[in-house]
MDAnalysis code that builds the backbone (N, CA, C; Angstrom):
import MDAnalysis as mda
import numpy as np

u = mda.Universe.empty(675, n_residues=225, atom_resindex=np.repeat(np.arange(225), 3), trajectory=True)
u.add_TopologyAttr("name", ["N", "CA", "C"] * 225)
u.add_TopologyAttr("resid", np.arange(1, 226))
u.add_TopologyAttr("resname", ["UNK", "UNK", "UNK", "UNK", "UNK", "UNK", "UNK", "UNK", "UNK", "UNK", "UNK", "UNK", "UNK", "UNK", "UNK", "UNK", "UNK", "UNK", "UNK", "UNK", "UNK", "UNK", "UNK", "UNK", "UNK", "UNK", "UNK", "UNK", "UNK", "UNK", "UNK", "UNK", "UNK", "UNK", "UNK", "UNK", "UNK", "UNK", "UNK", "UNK", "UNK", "UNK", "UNK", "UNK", "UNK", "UNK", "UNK", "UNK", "UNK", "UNK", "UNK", "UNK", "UNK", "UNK", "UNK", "UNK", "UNK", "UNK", "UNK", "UNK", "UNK", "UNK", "UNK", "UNK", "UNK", "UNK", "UNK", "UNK", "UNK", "UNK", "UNK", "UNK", "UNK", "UNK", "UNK", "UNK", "UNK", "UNK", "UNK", "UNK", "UNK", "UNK", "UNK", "UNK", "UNK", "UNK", "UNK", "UNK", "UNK", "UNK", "UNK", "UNK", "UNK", "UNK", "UNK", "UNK", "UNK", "UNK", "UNK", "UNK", "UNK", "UNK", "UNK", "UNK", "UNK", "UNK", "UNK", "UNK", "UNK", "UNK", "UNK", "UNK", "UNK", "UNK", "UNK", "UNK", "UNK", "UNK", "UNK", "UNK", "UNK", "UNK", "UNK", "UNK", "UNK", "UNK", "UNK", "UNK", "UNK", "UNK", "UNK", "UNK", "UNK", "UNK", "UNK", "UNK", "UNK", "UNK", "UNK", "UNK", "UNK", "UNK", "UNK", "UNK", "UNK", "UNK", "UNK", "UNK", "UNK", "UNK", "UNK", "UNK", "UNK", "UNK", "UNK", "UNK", "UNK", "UNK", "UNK", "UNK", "UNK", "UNK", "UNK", "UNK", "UNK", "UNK", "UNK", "UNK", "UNK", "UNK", "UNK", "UNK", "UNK", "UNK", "UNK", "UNK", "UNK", "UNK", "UNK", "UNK", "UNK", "UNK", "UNK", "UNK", "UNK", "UNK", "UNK", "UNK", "UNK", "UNK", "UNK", "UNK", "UNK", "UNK", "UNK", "UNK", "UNK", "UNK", "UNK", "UNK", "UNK", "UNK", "UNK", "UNK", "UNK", "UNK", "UNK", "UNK", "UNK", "UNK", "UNK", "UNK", "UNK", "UNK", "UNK", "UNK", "UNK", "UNK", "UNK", "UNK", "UNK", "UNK", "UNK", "UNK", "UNK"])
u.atoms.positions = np.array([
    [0.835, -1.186, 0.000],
    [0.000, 0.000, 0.000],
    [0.874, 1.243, 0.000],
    [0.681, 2.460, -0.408],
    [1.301, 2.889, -1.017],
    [0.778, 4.401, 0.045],
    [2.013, 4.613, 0.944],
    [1.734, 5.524, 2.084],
    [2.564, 6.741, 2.280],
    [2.184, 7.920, 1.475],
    [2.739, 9.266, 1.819],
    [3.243, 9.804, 2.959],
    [2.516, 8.939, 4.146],
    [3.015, 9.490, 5.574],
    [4.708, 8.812, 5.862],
    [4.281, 7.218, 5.369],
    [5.552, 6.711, 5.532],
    [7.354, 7.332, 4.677],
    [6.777, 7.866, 3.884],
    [7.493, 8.650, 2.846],
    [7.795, 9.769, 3.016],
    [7.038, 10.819, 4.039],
    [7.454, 11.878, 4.199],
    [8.176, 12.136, 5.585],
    [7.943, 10.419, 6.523],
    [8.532, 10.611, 7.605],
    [10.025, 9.939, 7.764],
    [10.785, 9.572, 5.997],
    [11.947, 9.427, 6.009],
    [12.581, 11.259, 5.894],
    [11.872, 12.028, 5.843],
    [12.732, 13.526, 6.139],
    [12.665, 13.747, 7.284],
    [14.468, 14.369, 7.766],
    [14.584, 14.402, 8.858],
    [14.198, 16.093, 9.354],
    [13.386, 15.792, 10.293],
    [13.167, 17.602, 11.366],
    [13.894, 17.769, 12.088],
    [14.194, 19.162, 11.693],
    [15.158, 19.553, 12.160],
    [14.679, 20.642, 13.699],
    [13.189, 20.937, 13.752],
    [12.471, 21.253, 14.869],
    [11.622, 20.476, 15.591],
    [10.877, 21.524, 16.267],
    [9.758, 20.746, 17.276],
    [8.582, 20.558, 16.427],
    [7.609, 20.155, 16.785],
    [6.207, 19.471, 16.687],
    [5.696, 20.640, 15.085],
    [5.698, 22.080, 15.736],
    [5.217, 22.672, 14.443],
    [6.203, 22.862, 12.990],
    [7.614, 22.086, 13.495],
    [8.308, 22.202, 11.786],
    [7.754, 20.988, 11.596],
    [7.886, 19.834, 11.798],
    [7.485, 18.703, 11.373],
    [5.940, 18.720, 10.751],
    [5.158, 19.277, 11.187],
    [4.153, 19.532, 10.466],
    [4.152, 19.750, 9.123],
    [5.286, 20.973, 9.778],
    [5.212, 22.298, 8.003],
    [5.829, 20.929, 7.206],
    [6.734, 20.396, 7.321],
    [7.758, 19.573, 6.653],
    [6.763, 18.290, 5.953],
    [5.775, 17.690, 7.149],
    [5.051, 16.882, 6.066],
    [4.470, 17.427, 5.230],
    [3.545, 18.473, 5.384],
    [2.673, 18.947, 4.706],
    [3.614, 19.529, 3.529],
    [4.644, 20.111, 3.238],
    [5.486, 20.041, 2.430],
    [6.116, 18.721, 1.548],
    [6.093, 17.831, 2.269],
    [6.731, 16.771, 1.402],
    [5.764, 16.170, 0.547],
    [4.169, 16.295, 1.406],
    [3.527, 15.676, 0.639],
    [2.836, 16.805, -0.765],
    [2.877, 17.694, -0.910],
    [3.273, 18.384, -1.775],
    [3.918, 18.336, -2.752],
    [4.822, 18.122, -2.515],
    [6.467, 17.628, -3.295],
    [6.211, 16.725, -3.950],
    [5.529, 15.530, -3.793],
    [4.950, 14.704, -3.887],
    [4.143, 14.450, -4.870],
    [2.937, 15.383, -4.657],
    [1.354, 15.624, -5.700],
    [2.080, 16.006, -6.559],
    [3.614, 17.175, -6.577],
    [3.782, 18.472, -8.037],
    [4.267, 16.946, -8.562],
    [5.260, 16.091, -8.081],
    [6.463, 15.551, -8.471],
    [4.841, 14.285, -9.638],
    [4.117, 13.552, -8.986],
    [2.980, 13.110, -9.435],
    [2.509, 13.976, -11.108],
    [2.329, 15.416, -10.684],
    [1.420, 16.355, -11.329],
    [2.701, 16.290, -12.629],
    [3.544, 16.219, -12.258],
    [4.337, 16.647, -13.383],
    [4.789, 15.750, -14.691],
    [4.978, 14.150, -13.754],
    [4.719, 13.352, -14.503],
    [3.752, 12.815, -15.590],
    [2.502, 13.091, -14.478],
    [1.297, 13.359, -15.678],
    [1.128, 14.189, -16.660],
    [2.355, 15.327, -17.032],
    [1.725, 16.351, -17.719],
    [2.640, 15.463, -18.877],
    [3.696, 14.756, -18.880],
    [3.938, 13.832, -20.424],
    [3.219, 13.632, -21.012],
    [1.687, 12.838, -20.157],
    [1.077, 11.435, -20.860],
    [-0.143, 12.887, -22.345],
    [0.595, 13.898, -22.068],
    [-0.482, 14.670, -23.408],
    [-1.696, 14.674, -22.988],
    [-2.992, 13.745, -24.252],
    [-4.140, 14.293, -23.935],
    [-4.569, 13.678, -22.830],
    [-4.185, 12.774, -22.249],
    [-5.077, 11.895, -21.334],
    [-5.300, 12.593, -20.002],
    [-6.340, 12.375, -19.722],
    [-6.565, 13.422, -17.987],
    [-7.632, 12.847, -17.518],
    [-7.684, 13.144, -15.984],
    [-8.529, 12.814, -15.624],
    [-9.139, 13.726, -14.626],
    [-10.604, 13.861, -14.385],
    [-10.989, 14.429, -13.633],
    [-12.334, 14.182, -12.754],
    [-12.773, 15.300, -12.539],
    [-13.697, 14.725, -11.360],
    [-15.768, 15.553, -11.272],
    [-16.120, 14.420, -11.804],
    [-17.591, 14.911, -11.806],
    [-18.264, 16.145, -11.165],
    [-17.565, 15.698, -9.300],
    [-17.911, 16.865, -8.556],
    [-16.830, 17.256, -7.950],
    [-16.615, 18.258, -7.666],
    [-14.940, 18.354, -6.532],
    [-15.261, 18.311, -5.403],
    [-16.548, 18.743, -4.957],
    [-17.173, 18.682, -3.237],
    [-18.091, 17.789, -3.450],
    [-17.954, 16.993, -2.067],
    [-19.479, 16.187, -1.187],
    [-19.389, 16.868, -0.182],
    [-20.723, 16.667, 0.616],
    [-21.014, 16.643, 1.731],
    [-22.025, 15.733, 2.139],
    [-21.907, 15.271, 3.142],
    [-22.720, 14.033, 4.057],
    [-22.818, 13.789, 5.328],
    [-23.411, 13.437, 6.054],
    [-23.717, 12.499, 7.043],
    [-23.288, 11.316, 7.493],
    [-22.603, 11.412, 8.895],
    [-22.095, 9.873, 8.872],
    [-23.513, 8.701, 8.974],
    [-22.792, 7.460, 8.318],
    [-23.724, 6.713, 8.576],
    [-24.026, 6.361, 7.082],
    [-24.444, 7.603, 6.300],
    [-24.804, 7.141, 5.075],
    [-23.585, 6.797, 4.054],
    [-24.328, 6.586, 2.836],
    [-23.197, 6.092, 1.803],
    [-23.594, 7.205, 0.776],
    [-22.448, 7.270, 0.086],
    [-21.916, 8.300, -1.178],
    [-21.144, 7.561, -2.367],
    [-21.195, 7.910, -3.577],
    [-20.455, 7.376, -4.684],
    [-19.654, 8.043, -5.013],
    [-18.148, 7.995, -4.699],
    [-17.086, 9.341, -5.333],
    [-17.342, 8.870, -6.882],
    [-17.152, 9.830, -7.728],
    [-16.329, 9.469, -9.085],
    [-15.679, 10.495, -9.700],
    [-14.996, 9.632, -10.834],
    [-13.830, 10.277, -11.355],
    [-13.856, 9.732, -13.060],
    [-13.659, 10.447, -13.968],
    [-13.628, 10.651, -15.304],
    [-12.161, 10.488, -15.690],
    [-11.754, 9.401, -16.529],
    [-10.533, 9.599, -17.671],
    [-10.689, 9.293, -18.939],
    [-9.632, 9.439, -19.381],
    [-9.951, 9.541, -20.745],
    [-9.434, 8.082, -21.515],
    [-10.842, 7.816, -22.462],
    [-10.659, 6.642, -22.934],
    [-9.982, 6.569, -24.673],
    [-9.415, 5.379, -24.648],
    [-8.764, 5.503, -26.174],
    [-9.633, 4.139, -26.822],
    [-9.590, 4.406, -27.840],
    [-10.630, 3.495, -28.749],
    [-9.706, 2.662, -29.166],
    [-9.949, 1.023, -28.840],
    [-9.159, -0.259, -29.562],
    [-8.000, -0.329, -28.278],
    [-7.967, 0.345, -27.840],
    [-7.196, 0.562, -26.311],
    [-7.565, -0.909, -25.450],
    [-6.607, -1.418, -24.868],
    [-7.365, -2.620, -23.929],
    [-6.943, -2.558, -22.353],
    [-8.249, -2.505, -21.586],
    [-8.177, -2.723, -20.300],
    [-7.080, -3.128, -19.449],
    [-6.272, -4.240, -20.428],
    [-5.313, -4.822, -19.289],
    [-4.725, -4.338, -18.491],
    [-4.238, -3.153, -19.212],
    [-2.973, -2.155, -18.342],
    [-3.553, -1.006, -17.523],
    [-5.061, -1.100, -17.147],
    [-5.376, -0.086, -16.355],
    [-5.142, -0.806, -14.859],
    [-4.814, 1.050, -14.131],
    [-4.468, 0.988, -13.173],
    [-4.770, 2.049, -12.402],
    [-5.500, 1.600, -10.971],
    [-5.815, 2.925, -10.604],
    [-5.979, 2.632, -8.821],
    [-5.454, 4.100, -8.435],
    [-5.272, 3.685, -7.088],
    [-5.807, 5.059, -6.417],
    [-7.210, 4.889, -5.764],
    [-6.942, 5.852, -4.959],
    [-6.826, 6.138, -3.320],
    [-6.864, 7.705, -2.748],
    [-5.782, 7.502, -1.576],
    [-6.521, 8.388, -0.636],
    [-7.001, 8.725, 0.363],
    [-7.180, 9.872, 1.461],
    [-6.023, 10.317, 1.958],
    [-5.974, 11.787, 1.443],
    [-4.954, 12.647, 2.041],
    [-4.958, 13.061, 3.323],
    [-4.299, 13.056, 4.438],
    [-4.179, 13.511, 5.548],
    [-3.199, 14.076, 6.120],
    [-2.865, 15.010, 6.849],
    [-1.801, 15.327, 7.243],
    [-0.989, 14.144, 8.138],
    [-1.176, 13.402, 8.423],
    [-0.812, 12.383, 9.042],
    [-0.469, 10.792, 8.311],
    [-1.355, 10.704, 7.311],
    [-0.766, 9.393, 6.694],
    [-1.983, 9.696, 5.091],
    [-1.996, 9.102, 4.599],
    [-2.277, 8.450, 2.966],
    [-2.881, 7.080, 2.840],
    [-4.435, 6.801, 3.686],
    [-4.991, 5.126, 3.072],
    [-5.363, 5.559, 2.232],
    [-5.045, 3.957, 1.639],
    [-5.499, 3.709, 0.213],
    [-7.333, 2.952, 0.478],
    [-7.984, 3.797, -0.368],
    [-9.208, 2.908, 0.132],
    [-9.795, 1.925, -1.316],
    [-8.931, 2.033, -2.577],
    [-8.981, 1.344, -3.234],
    [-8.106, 1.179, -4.347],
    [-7.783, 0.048, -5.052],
    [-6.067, -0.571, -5.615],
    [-6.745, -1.056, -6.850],
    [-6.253, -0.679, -7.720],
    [-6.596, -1.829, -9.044],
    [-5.649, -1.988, -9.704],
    [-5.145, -3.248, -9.757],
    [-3.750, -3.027, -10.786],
    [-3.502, -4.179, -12.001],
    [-3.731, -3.217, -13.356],
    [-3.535, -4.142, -14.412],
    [-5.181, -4.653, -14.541],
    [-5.951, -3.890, -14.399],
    [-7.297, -4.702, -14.035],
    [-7.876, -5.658, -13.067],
    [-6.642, -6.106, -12.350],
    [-6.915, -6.853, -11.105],
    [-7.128, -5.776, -9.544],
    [-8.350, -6.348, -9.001],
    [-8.245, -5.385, -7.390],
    [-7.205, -6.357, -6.890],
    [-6.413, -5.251, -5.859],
    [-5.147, -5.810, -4.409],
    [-6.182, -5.339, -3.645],
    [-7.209, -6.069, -2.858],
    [-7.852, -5.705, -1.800],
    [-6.792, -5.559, -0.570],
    [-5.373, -6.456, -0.668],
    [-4.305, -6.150, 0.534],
    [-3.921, -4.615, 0.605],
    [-3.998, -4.194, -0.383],
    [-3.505, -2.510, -0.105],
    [-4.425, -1.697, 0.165],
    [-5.756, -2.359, 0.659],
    [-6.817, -1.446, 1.229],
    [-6.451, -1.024, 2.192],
    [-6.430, 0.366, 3.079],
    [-6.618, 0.281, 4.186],
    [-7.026, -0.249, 5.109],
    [-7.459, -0.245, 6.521],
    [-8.264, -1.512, 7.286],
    [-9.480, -0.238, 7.643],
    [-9.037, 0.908, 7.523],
    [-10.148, 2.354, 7.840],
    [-11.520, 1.574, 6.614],
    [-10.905, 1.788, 5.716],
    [-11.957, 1.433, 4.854],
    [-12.596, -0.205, 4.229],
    [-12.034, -1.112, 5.034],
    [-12.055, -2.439, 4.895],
    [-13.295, -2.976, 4.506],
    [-14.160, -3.565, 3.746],
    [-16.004, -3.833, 3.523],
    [-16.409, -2.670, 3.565],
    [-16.197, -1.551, 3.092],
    [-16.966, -0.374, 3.100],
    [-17.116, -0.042, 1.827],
    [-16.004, -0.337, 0.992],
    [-15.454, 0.807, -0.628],
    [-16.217, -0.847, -1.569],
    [-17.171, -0.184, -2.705],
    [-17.532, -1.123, -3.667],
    [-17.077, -0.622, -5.295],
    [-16.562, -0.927, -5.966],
    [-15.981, -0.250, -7.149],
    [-17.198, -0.699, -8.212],
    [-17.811, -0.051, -9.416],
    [-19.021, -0.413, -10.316],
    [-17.770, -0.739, -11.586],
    [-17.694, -1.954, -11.789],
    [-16.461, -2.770, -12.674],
    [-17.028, -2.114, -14.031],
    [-18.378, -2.451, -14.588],
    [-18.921, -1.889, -15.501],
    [-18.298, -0.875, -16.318],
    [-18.844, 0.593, -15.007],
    [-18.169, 1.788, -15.483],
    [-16.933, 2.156, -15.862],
    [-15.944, 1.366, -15.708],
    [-14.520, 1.221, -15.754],
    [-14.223, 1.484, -17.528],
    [-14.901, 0.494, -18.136],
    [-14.745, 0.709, -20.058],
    [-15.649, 1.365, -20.414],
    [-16.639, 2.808, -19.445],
    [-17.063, 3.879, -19.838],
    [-15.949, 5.145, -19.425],
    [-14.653, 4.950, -19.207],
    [-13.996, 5.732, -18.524],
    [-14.290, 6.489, -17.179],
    [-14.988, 5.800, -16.365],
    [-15.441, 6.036, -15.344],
    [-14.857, 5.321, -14.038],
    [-14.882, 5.858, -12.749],
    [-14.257, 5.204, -11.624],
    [-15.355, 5.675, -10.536],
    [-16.200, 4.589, -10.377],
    [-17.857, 4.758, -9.567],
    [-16.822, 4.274, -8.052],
    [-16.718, 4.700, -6.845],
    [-16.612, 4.224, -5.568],
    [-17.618, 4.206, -4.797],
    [-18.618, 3.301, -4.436],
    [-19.614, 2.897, -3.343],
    [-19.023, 3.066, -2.322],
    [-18.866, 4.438, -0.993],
    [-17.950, 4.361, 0.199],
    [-19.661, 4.315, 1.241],
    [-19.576, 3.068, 2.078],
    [-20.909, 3.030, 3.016],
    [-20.623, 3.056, 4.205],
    [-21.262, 3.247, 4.999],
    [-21.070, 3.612, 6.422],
    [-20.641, 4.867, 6.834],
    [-20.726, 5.819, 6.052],
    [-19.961, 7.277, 6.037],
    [-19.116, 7.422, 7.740],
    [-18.001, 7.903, 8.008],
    [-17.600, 8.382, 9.384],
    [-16.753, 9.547, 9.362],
    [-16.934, 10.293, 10.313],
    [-16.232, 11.735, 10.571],
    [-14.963, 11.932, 9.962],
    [-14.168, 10.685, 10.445],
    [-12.852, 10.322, 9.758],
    [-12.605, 9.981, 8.389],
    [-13.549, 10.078, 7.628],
    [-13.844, 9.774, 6.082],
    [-13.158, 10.994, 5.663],
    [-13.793, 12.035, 5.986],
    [-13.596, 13.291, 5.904],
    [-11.800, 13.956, 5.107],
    [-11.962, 14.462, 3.848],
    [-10.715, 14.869, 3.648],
    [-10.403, 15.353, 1.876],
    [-9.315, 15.202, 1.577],
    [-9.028, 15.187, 0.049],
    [-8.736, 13.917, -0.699],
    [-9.133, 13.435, -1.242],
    [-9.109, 12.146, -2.121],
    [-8.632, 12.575, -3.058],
    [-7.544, 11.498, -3.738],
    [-6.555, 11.635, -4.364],
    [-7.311, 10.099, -5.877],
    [-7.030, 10.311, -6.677],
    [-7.294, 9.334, -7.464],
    [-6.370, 8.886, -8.944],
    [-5.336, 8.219, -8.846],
    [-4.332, 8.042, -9.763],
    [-4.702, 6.878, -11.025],
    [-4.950, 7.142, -12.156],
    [-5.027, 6.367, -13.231],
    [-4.003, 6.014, -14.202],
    [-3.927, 5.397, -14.324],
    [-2.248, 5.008, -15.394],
    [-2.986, 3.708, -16.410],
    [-2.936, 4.665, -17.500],
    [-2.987, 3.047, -18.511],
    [-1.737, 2.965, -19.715],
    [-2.035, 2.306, -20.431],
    [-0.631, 2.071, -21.178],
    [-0.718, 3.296, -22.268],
    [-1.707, 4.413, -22.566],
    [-1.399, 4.990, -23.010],
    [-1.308, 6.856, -22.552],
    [-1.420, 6.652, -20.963],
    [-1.057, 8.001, -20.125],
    [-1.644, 7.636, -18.777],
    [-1.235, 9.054, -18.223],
    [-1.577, 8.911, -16.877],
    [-1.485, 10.207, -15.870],
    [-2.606, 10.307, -15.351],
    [-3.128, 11.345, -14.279],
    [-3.667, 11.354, -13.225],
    [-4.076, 12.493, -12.518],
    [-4.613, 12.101, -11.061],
    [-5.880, 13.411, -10.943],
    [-6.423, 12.867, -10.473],
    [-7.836, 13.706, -10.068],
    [-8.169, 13.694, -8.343],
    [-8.147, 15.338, -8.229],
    [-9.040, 15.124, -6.661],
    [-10.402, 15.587, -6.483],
    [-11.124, 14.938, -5.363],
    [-12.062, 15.786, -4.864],
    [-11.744, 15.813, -3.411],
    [-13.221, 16.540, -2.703],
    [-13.074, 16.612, -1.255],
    [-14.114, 16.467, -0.593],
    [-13.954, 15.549, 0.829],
    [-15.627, 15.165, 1.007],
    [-15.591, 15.190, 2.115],
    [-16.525, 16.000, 2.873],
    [-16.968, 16.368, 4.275],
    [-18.395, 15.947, 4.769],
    [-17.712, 15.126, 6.021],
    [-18.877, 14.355, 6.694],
    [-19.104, 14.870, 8.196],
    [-20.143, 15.016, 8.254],
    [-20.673, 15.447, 9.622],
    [-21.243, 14.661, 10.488],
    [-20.915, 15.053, 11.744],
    [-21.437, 14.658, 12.977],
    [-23.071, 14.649, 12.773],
    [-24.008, 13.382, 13.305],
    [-25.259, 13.817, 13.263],
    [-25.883, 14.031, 14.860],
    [-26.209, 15.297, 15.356],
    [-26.644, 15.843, 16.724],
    [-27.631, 14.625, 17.096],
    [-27.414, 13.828, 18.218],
    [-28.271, 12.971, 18.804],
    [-29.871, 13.148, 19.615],
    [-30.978, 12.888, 18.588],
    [-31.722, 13.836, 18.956],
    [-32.556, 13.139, 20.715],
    [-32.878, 14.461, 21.362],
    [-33.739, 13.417, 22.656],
    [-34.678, 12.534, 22.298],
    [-34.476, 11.435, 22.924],
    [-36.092, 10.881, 22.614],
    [-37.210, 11.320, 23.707],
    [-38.755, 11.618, 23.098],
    [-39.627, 11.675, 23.704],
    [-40.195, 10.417, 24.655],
    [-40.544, 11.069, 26.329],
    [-41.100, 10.058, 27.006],
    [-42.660, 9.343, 26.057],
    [-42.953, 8.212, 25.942],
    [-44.103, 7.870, 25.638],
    [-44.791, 6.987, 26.334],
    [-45.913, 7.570, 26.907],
    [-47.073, 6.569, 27.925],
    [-47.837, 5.846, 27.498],
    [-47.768, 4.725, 27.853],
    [-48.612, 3.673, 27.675],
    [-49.897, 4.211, 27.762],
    [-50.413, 3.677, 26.216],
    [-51.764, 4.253, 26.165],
    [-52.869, 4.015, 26.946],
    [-53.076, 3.175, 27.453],
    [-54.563, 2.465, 28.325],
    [-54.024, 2.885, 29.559],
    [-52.685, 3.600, 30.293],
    [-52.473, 4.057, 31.649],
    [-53.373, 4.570, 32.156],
    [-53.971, 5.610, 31.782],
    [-54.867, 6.611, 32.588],
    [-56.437, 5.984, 32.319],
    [-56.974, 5.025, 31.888],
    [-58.376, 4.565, 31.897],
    [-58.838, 3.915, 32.799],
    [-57.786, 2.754, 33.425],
    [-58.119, 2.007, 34.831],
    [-58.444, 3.334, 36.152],
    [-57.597, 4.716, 35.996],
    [-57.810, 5.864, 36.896],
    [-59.125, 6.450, 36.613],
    [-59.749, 6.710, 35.396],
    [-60.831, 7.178, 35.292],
    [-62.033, 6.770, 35.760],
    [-61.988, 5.288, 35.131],
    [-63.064, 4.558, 35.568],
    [-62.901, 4.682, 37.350],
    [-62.197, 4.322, 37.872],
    [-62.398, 4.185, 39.277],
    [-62.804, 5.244, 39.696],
    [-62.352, 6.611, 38.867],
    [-62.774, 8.129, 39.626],
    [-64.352, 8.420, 39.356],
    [-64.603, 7.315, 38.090],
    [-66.473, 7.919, 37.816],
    [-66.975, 6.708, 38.600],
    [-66.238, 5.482, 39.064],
    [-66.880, 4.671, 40.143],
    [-67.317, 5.017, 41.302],
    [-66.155, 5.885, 41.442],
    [-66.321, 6.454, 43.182],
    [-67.501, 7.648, 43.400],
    [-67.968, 8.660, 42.159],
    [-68.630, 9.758, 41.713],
    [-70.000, 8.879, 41.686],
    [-70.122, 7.849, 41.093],
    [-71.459, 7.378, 41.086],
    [-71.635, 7.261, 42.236],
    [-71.041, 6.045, 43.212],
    [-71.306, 5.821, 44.376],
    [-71.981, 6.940, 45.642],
    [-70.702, 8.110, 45.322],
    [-71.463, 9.318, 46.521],
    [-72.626, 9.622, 45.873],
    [-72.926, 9.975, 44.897],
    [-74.101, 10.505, 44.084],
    [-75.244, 9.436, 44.669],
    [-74.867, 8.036, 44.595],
    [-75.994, 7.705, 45.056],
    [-76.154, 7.435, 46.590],
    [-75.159, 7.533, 47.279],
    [-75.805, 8.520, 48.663],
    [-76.238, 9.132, 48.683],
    [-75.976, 10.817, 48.396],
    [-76.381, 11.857, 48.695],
    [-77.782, 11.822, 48.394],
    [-78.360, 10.267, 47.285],
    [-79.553, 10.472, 46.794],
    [-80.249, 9.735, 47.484],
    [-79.949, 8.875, 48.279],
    [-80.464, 8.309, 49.407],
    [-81.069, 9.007, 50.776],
    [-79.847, 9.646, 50.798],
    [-79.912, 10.671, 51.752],
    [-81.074, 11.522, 52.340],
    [-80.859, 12.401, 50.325],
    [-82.026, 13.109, 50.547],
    [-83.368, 12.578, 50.063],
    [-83.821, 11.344, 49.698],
    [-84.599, 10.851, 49.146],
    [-85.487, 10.465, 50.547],
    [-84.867, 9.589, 51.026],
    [-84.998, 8.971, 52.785],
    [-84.898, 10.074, 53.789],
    [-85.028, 11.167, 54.037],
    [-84.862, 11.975, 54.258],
    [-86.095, 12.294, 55.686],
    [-87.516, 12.198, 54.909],
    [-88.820, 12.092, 54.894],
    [-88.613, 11.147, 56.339],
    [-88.169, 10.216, 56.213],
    [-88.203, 8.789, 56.764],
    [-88.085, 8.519, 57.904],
    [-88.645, 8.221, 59.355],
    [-87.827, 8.246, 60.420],
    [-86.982, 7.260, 60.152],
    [-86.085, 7.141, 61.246],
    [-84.798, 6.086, 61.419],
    [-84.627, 4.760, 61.402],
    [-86.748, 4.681, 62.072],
    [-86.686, 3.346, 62.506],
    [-87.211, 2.578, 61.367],
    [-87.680, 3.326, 60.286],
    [-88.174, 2.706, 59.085],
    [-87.582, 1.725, 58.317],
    [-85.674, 2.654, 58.456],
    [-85.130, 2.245, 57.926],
    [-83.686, 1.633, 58.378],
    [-84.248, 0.947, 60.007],
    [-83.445, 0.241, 60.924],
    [-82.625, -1.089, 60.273],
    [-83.065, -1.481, 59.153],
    [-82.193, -2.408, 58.753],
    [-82.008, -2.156, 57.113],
    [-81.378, -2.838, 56.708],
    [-80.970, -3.371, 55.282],
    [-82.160, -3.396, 54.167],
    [-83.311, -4.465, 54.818],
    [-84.136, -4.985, 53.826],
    [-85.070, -3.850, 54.213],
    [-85.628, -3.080, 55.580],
    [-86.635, -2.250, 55.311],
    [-86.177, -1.199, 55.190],
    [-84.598, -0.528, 54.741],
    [-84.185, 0.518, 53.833],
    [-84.553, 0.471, 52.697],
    [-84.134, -0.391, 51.800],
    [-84.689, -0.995, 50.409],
    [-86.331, -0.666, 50.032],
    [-86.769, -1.227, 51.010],
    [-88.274, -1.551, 50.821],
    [-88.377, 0.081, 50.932],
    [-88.255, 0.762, 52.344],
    [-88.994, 1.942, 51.922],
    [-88.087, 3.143, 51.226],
    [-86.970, 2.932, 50.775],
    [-86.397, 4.223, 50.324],
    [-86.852, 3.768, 48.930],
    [-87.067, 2.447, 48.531],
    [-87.331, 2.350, 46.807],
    [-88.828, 2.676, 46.566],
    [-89.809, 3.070, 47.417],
    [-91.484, 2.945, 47.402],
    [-91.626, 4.723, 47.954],
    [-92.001, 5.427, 46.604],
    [-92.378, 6.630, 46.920],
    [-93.333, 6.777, 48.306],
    [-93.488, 7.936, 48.852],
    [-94.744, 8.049, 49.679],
    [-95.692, 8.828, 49.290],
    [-96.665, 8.129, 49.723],
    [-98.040, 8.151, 49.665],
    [-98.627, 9.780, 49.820],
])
């Protein structure tokens, strides 16, 4: 796999923490022109890039692509294409094709079952990348190098993925909670109601009328006369 960080950390710093910075970010520079320049031999062939920005959401999936240029009677064998996430810190490769064969070994492990290539589009001069699971760390400049036997170039874009804000979840009550409370509250409402209607119904009544159970009944249910 083919790692810019490892390459720029054979130059030696000659400072602290912020030359070494400047120094990668310089080498890898050095690097893209030294790349850029080579490509400017191969003449007409170029390659470039549908969109230069994404933006996304982690979680979801996105299709990078990238455009080169095709030659007619030209054959596949010798294509080759590798591309890379730029970082100030290192260079995965999140996908290898060489000679028409994928090196899934020079995948990164960042991007390991994530990157799907559309083989198809390949003899439309096209380079489709299926990247799924989007993550924060996705985030960056993509580098994309094509070499076939009759030139060779590199195309970037840049793709920014965002954090998604975790939203609260709402409490939710069990729907039938509050009906076992109601009913008991219009149970208890009937009940006094029909005291108070006893009450004043029997009212009329001396005490002794209605000294028991059965001759309450009898005379509070029998209007008077």
């Amino acid at each position: 796999m083919v790692n810019i960080w490892e390459m720029s950390a054979a130059v030696s710093f000659p400072g602290g923490n912020g030359d070494k910075r400047f120094f990668r970010k310089k080498t890898i520079c050095s690097i893209l022109l030294l790349i850029n320049a080579t490509c400017c031999v191969s003449g007409a062939f170029e390659v470039s890039v549908t969109q230069s920005s994404y933006q996304a959401e982690e979680n979801q999936n996105i299709t990078l692509e990238w455009r080169f240029t095709t030659k007619p009677g030209s054959s596949f064998k010798y294509l080759s294409v590798l591309c890379l996430l730029l970082t100030e810190r290192k260079a995965p490769a999140l996908y290898h094709l060489h000679e028409s064969v994928e090196v899934p070994e020079s995948q990164d492990k960042q991007f390991a079952g994530r990157v799907q290539c559309d083989k198809d589009a390949l003899k439309d001069g096209r380079i489709r990348l299926l990247v799924s699971g989007l993550r924060t760390d996705d985030s960056g400049l993509y580098l994309c190098k094509v070499n076939t036997d009759y030139g060779m170039d590199t195309g970037t874009c840049q793709l920014n993925v965002t954090a998604v804000a975790e939203r609260p979840r709402m409490r939710q009550e069990p729907e039938n909670l509050g009906r076992p409370i109601i009913y008991a509250g219009m149970g208890v409402t009937a009940a006094t109601v029909l005291v108070l209607f006893a009450k004043i119904y029997c009212g009329s009544f001396s005490s002794r009328d209605c000294d028991s159970p059965e001759s309450w009944f009898r005379t509070c249910t029998t209007k008077p006369e």
